[in-house]
Backbone and ligand atoms as CSV (ligand in chain L), in Angstrom:
chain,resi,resn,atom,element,x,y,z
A,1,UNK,N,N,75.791,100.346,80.967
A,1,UNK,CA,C,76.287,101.271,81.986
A,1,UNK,C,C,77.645,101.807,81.579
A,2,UNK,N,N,78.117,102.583,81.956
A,2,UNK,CA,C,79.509,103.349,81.747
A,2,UNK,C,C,79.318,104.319,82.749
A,3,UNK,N,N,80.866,104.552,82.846
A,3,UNK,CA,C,81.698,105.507,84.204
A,3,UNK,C,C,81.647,106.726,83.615
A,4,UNK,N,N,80.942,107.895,83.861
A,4,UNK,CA,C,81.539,109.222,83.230
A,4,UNK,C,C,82.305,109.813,83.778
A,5,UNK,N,N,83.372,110.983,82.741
A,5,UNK,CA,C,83.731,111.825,83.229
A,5,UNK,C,C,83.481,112.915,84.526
A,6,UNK,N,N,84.255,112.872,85.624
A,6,UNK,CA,C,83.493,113.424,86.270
A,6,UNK,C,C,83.945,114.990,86.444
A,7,UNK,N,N,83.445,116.043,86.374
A,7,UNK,CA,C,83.719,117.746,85.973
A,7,UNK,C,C,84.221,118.005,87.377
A,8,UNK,N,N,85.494,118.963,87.000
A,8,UNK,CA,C,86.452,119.537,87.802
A,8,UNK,C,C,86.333,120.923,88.567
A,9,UNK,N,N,86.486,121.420,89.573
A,9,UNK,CA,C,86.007,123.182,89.826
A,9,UNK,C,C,86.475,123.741,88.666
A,10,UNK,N,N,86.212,124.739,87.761
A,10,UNK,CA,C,86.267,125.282,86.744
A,10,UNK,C,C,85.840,125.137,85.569
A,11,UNK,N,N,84.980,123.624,85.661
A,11,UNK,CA,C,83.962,123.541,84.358
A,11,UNK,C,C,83.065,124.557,84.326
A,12,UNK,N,N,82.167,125.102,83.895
A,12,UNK,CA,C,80.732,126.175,83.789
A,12,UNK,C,C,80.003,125.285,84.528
A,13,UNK,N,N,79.501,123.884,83.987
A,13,UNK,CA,C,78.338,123.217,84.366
A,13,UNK,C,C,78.022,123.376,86.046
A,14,UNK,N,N,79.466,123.047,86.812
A,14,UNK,CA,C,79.421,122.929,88.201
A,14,UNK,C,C,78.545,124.194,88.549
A,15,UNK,N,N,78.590,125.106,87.990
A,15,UNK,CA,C,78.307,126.636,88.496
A,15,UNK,C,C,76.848,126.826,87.844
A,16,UNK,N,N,75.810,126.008,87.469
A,16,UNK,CA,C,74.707,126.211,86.494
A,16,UNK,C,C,73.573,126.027,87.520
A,17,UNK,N,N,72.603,126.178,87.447
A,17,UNK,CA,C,71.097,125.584,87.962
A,17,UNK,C,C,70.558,124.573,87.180
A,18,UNK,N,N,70.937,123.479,88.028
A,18,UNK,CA,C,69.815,122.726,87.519
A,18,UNK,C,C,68.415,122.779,86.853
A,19,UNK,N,N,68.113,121.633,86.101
A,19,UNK,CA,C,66.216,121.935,85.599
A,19,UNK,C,C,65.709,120.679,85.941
A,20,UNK,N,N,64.537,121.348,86.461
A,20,UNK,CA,C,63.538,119.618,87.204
A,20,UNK,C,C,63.340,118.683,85.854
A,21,UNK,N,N,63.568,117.428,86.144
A,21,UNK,CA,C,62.952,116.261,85.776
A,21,UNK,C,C,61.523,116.198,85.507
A,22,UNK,N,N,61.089,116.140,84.407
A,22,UNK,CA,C,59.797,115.948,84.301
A,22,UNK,C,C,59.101,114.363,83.706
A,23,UNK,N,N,60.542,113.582,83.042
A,23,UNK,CA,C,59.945,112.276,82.180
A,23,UNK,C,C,60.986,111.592,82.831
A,24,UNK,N,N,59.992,110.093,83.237
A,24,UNK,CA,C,61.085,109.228,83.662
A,24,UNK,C,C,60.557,108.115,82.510
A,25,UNK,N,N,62.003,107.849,82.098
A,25,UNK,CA,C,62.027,107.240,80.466
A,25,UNK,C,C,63.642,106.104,80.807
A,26,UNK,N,N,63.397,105.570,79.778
A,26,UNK,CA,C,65.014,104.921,80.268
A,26,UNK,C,C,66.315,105.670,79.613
A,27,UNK,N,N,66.215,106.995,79.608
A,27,UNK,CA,C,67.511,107.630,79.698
A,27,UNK,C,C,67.556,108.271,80.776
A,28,UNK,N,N,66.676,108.052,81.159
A,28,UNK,CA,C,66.819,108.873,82.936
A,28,UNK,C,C,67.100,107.626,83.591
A,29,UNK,N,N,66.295,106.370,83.769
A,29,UNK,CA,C,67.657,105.080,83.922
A,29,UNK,C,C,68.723,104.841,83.537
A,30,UNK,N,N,69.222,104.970,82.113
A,30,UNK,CA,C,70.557,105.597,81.793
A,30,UNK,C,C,71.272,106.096,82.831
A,31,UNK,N,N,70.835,107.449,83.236
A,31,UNK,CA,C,71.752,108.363,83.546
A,31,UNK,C,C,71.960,108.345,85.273
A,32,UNK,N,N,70.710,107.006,85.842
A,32,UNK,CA,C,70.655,107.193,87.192
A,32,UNK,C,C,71.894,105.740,87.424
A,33,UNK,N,N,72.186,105.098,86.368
A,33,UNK,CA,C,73.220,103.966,85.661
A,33,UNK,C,C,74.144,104.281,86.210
A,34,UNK,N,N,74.419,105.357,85.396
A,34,UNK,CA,C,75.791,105.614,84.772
A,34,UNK,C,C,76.802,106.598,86.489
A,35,UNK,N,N,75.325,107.495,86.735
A,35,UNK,CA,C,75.677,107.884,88.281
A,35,UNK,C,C,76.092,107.298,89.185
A,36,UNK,N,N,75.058,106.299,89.398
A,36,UNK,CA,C,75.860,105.054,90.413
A,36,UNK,C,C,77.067,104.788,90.473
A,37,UNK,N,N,77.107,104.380,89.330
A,37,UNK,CA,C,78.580,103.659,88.977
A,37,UNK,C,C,79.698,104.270,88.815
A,38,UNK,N,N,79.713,105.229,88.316
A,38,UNK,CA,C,80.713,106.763,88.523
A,38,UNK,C,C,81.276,106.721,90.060
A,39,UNK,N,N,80.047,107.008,90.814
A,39,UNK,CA,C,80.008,107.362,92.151
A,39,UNK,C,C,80.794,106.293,93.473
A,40,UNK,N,N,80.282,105.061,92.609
A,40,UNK,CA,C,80.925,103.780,93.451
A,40,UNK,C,C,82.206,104.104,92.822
A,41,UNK,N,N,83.028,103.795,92.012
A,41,UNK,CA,C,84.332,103.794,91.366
A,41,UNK,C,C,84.909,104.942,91.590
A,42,UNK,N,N,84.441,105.694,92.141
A,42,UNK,CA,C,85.320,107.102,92.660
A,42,UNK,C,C,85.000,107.190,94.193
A,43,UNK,N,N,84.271,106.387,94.542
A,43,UNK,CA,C,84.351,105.987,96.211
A,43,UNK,C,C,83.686,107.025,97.062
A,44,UNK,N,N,82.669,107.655,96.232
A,44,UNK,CA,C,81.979,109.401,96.644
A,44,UNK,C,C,81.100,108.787,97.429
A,45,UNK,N,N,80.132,109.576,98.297
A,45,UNK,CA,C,79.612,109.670,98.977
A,45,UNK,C,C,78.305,109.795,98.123
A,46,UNK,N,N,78.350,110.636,97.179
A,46,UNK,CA,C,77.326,111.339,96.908
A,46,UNK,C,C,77.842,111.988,95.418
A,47,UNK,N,N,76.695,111.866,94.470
A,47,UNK,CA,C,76.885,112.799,93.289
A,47,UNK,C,C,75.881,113.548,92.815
A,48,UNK,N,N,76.374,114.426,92.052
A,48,UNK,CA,C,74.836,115.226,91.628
A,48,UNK,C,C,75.587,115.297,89.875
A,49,UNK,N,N,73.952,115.580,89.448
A,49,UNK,CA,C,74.189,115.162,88.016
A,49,UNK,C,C,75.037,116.223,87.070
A,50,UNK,N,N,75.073,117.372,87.457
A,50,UNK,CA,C,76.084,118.270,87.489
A,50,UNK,C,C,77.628,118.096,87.397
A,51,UNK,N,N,77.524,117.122,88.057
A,51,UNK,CA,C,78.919,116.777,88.377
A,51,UNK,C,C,79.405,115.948,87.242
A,52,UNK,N,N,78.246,115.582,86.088
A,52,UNK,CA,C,79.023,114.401,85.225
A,52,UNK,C,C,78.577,115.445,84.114
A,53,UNK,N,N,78.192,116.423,84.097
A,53,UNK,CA,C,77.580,117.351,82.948
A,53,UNK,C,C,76.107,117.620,81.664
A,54,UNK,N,N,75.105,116.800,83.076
A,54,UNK,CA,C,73.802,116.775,83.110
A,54,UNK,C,C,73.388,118.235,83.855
A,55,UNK,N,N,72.420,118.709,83.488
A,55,UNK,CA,C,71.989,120.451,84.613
A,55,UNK,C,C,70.358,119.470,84.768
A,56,UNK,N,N,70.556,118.421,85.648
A,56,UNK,CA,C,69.337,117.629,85.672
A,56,UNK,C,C,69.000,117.229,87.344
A,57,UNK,N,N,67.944,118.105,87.728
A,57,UNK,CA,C,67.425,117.866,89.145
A,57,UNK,C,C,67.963,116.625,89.667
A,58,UNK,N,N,69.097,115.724,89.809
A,58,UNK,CA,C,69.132,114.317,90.469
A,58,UNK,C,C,70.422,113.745,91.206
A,59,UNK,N,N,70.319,113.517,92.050
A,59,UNK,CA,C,71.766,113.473,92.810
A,59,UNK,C,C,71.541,111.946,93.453
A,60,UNK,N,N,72.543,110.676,93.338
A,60,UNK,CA,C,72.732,109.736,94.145
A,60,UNK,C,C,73.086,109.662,95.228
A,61,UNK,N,N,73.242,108.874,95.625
A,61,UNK,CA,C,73.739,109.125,97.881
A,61,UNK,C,C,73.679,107.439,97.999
A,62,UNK,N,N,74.717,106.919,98.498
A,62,UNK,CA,C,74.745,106.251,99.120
A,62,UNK,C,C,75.820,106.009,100.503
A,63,UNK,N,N,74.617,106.218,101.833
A,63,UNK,CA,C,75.524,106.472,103.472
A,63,UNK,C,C,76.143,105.219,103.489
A,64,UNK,N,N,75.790,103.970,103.242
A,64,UNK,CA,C,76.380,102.638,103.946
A,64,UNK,C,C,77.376,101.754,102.873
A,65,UNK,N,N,77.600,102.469,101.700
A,65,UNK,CA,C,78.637,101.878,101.021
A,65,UNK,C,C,79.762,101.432,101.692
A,66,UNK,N,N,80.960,102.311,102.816
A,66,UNK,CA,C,81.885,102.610,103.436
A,66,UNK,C,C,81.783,101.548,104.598
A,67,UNK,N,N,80.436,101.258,105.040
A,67,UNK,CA,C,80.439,99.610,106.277
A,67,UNK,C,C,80.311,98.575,104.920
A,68,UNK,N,N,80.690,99.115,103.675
A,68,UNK,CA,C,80.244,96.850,103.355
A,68,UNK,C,C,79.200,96.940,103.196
A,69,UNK,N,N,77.963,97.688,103.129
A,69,UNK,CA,C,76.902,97.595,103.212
A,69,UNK,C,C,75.668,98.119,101.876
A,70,UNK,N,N,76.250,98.727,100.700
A,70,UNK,CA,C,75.772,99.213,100.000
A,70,UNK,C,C,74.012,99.334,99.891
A,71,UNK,N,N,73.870,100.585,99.719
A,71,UNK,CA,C,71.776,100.889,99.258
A,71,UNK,C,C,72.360,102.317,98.718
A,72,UNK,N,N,71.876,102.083,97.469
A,72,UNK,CA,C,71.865,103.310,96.657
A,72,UNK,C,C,70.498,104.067,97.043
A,73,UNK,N,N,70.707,105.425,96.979
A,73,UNK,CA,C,69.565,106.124,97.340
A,73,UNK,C,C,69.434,106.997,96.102
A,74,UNK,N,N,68.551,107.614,95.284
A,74,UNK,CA,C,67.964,108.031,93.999
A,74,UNK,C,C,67.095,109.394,94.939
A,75,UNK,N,N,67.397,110.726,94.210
A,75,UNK,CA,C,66.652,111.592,94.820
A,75,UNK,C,C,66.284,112.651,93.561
A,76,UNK,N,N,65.217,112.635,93.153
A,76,UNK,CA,C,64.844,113.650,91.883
A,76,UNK,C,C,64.017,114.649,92.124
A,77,UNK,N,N,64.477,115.857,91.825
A,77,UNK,CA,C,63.736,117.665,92.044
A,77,UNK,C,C,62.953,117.200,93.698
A,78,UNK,N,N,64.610,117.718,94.610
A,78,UNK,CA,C,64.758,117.250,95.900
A,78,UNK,C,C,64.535,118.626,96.307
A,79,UNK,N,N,64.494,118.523,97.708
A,79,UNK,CA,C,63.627,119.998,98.199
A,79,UNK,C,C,63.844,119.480,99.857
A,80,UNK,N,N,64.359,120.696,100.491
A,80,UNK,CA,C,64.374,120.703,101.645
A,80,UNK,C,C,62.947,120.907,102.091
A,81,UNK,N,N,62.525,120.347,103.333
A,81,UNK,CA,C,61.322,121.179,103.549
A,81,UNK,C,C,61.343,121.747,104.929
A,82,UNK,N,N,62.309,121.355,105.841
A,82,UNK,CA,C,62.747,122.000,107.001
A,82,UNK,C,C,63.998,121.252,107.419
A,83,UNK,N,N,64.186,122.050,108.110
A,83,UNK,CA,C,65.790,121.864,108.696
A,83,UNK,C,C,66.274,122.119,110.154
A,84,UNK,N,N,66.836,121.713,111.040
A,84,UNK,CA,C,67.019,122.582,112.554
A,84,UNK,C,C,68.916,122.379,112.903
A,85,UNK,N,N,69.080,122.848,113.956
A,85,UNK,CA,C,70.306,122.517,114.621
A,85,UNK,C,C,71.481,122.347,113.551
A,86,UNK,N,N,72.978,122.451,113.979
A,86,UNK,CA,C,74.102,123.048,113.201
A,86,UNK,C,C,75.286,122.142,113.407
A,87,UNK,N,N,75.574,121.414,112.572
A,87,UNK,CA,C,77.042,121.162,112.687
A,87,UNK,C,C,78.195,121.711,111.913
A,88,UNK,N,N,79.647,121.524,112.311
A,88,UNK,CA,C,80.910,122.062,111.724
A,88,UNK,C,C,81.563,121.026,111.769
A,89,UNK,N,N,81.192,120.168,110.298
A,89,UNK,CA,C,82.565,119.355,110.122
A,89,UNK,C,C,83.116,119.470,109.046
A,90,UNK,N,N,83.899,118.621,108.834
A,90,UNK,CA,C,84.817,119.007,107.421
A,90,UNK,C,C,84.207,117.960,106.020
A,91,UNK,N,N,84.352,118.657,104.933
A,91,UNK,CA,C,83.701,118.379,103.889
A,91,UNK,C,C,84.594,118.031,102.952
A,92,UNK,N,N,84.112,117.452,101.927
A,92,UNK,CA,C,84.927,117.393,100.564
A,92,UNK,C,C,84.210,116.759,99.545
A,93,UNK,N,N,84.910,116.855,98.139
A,93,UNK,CA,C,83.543,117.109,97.016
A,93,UNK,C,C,84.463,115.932,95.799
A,94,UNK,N,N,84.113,115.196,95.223
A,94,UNK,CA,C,84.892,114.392,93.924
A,94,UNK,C,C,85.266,115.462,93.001
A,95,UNK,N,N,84.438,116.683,92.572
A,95,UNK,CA,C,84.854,117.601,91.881
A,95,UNK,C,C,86.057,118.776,92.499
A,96,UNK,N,N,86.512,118.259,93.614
A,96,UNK,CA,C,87.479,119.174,93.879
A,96,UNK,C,C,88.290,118.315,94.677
A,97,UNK,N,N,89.180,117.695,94.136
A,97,UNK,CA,C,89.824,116.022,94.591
A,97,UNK,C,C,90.779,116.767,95.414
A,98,UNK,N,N,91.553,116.139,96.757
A,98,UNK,CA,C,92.521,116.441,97.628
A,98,UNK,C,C,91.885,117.171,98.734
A,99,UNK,N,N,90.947,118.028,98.262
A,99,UNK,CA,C,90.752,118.872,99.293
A,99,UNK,C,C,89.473,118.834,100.756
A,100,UNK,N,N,89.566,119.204,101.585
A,100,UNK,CA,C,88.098,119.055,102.422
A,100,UNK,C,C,88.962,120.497,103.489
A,101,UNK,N,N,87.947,120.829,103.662
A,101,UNK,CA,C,87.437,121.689,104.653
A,101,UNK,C,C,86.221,122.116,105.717
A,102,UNK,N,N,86.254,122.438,106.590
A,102,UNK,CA,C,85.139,122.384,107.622
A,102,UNK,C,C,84.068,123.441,107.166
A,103,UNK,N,N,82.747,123.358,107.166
A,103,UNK,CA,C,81.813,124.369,107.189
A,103,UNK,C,C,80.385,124.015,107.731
A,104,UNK,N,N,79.652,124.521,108.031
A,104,UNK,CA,C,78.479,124.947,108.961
A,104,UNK,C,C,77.359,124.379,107.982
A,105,UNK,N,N,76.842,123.451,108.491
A,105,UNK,CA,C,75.757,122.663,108.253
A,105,UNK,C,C,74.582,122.603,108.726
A,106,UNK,N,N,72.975,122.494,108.369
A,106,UNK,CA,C,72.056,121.588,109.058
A,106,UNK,C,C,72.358,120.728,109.656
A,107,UNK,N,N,72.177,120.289,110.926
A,107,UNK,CA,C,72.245,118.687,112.186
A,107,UNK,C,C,71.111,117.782,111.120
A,108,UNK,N,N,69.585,118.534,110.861
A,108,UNK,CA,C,68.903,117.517,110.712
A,108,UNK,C,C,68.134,118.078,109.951
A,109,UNK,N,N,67.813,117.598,108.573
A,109,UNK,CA,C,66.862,117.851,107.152
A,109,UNK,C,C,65.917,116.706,107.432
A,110,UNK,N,N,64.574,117.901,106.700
A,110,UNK,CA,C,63.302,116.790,106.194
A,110,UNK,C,C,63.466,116.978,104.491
A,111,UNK,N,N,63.918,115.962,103.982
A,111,UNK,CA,C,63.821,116.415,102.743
A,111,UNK,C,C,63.049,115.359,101.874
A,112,UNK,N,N,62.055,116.276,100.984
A,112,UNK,CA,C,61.318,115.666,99.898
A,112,UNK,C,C,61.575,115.556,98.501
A,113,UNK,N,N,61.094,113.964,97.935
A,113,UNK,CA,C,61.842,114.084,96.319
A,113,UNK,C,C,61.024,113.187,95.874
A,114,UNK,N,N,61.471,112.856,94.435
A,114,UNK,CA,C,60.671,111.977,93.475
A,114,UNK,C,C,61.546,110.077,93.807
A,115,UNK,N,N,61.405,109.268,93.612
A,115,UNK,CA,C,61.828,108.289,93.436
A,115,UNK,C,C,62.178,108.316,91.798
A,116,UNK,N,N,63.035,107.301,91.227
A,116,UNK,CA,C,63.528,106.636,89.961
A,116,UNK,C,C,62.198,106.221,89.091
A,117,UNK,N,N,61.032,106.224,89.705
A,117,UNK,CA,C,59.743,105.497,89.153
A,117,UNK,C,C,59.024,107.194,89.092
A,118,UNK,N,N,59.218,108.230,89.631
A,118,UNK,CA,C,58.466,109.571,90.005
A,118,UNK,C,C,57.521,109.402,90.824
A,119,UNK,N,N,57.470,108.595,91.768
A,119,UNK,CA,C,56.812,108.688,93.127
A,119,UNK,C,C,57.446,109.286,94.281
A,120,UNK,N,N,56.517,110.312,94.812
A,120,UNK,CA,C,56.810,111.370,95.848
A,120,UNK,C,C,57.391,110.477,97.383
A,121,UNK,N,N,58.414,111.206,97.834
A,121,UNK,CA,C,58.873,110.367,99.185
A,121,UNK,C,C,59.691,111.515,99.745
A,122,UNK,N,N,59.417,111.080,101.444
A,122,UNK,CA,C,59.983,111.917,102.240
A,122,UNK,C,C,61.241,111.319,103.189
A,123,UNK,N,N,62.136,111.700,103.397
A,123,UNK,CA,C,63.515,111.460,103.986
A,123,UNK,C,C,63.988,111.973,105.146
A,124,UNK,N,N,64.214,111.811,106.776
A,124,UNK,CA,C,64.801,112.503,107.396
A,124,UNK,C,C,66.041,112.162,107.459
A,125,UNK,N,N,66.931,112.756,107.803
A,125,UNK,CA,C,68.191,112.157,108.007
A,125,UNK,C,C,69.275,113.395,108.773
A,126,UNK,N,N,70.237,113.297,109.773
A,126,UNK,CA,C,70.953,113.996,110.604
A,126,UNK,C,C,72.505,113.121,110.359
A,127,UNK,N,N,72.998,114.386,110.644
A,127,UNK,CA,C,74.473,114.130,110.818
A,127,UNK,C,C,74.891,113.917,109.471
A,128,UNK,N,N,75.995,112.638,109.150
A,128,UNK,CA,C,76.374,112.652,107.816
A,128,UNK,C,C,75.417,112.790,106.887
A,129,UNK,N,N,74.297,112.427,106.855
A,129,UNK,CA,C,73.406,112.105,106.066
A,129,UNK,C,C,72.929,113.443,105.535
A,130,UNK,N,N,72.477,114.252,106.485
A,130,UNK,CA,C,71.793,115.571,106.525
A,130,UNK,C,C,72.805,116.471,105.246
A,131,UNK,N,N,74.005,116.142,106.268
A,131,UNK,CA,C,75.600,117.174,105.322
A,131,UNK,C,C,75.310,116.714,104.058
A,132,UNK,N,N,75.211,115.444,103.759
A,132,UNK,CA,C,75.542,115.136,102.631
A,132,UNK,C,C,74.091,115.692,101.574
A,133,UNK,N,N,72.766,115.392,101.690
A,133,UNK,CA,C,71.691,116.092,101.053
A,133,UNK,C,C,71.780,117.580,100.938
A,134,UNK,N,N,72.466,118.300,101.927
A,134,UNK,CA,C,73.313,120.142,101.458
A,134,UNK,C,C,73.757,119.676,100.624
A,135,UNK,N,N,74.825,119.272,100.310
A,135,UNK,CA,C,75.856,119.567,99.606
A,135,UNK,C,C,75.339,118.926,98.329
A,136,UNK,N,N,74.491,118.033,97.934
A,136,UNK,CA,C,74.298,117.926,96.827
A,136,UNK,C,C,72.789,118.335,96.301
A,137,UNK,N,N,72.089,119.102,97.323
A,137,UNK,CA,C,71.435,119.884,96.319
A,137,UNK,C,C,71.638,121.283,96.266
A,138,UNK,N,N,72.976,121.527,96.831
A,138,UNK,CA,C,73.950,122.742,96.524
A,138,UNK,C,C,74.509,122.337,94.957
A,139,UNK,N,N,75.267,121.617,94.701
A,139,UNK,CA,C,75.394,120.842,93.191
A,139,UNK,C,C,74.167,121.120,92.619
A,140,UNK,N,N,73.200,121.322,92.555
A,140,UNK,CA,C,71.988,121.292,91.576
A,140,UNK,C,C,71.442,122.865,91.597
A,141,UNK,N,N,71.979,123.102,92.512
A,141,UNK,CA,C,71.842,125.417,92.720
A,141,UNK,C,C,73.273,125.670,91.781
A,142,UNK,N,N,74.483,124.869,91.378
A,142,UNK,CA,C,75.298,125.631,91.424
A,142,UNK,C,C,76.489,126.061,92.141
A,143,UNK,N,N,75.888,125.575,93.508
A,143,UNK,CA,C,76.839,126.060,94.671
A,143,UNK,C,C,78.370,125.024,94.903
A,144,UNK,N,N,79.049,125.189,95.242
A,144,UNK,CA,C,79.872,124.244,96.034
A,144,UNK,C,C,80.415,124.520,97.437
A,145,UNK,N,N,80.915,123.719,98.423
A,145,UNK,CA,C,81.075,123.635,99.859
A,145,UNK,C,C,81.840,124.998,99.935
A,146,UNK,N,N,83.248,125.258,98.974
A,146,UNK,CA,C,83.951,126.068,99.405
A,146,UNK,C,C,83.638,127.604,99.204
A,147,UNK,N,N,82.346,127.572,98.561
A,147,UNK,CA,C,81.474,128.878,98.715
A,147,UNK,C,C,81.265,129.107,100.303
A,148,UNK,N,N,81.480,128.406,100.785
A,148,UNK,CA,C,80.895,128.964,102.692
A,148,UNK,C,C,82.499,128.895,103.554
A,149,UNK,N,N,83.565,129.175,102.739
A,149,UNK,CA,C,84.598,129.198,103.617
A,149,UNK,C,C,84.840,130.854,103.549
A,150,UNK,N,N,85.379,131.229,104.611
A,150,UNK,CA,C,85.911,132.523,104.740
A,150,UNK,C,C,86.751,132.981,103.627
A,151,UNK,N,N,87.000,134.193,103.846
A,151,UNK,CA,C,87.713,134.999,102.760
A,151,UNK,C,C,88.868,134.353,102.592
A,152,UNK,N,N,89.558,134.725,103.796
A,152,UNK,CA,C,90.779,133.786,104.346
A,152,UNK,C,C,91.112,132.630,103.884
A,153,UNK,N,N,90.305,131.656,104.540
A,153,UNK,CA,C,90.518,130.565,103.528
A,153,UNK,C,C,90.349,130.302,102.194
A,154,UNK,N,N,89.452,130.780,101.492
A,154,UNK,CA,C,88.891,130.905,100.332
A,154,UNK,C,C,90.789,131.398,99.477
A,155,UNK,N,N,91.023,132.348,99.927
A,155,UNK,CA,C,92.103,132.914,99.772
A,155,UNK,C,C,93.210,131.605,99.314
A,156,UNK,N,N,93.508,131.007,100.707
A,156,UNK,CA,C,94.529,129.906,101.009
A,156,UNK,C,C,94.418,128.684,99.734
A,157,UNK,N,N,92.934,128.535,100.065
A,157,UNK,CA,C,92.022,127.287,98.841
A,157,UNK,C,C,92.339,127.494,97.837
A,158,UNK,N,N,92.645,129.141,97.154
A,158,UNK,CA,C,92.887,129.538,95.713
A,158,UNK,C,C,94.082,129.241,95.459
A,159,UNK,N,N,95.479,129.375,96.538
A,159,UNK,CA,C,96.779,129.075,96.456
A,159,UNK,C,C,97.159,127.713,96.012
A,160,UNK,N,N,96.331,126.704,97.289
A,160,UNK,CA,C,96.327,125.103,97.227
A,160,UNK,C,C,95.894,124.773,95.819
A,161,UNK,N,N,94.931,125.421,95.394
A,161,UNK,CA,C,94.376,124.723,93.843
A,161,UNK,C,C,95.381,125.515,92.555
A,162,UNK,N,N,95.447,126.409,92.413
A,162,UNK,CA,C,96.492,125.999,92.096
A,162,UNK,C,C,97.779,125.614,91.549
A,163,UNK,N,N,98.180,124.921,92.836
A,163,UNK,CA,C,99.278,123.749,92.712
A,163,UNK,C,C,98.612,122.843,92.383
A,164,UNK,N,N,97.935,122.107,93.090
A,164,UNK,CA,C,97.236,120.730,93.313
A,164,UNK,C,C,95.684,120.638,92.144
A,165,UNK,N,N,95.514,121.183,91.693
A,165,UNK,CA,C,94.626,120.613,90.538
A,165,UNK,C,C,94.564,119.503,89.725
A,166,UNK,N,N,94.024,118.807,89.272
A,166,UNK,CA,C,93.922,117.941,88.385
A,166,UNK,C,C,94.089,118.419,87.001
A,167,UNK,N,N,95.319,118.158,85.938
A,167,UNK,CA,C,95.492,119.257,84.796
A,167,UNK,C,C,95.744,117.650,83.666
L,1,NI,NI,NI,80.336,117.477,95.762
């Protein structure tokens, strides 16, 4: 196992499309390894493989790390399949350290994916949970949170970064 580097707003990769997973081999255990462990040691919520400079359908999640409680969750060529109701809370990303801001979310995703073995499974989850499956298969489009802030802020965000970047 090893900790990777984890990519900053202004790498390319952050900004790429992912490509589905098609072989689960043990470098795709490798790399679901090396995610974890990245992810715990930087205290994230959530990573997508993007974020360590893989363009590889797969993002980790784990909700109950933060109670003491750790379950890693493994999600490969993930797919919303419906969604309802809206929340506005505030966000923040390991690839863009210091910062969080509020933006407009799904309340509650059905989302479908592969397991670590490539067996098909379905997930509901609301509230943090929900936010957090946006935002990281926004990481696998390319996207990041502060794509959905206003001009305005977007504006302000460009000032804050920066100063405050990681250099
Ligand atoms: Ni993120």
């Amino acid at each position: 196992m090893a900790i990777r580097k984890i990519r900053i707003l202004g790498d390319p990769v952050l900004r790429e499309k992912a490509k589905p997973i098609t072989e689960f081999n043990s470098s795709l255990e490798q790399l679901i390894e090396d995610m974890a462990e990245t992810m715990y040691q930087a205290k994230g919520l959530g990573l997508a493989a993007n974020q360590v400079g893989e363009l590889l359908r797969i993002f980790v999640l784990d909700l109950k790390q933060r109670e003491g409680n750790p379950e890693l969750l493994v999600f490969i060529n993930p797919e919303i399949v419906s969604s309802e109701g809206e929340l506005y809370e505030e966000e923040g990303c390991l690839s863009i350290p210091g910062y969080a801001a509020k933006i407009k979310r799904k309340a509650k995703v059905l989302v479908k994916a592969l397991d670590r073995t490539g067996k098909p499974f379905e997930m509901e989850l609301e509230g943090l949970g929900a936010r957090a499956i946006q935002h990281e298969i926004d990481h696998l489009n390319g996207i990041l949170y502060i794509d959905y802030l206003s001009t305005l802020k977007k504006n302000l965000f460009k000032r804050w970064w920066k100063k405050h970047r990681p250099r």
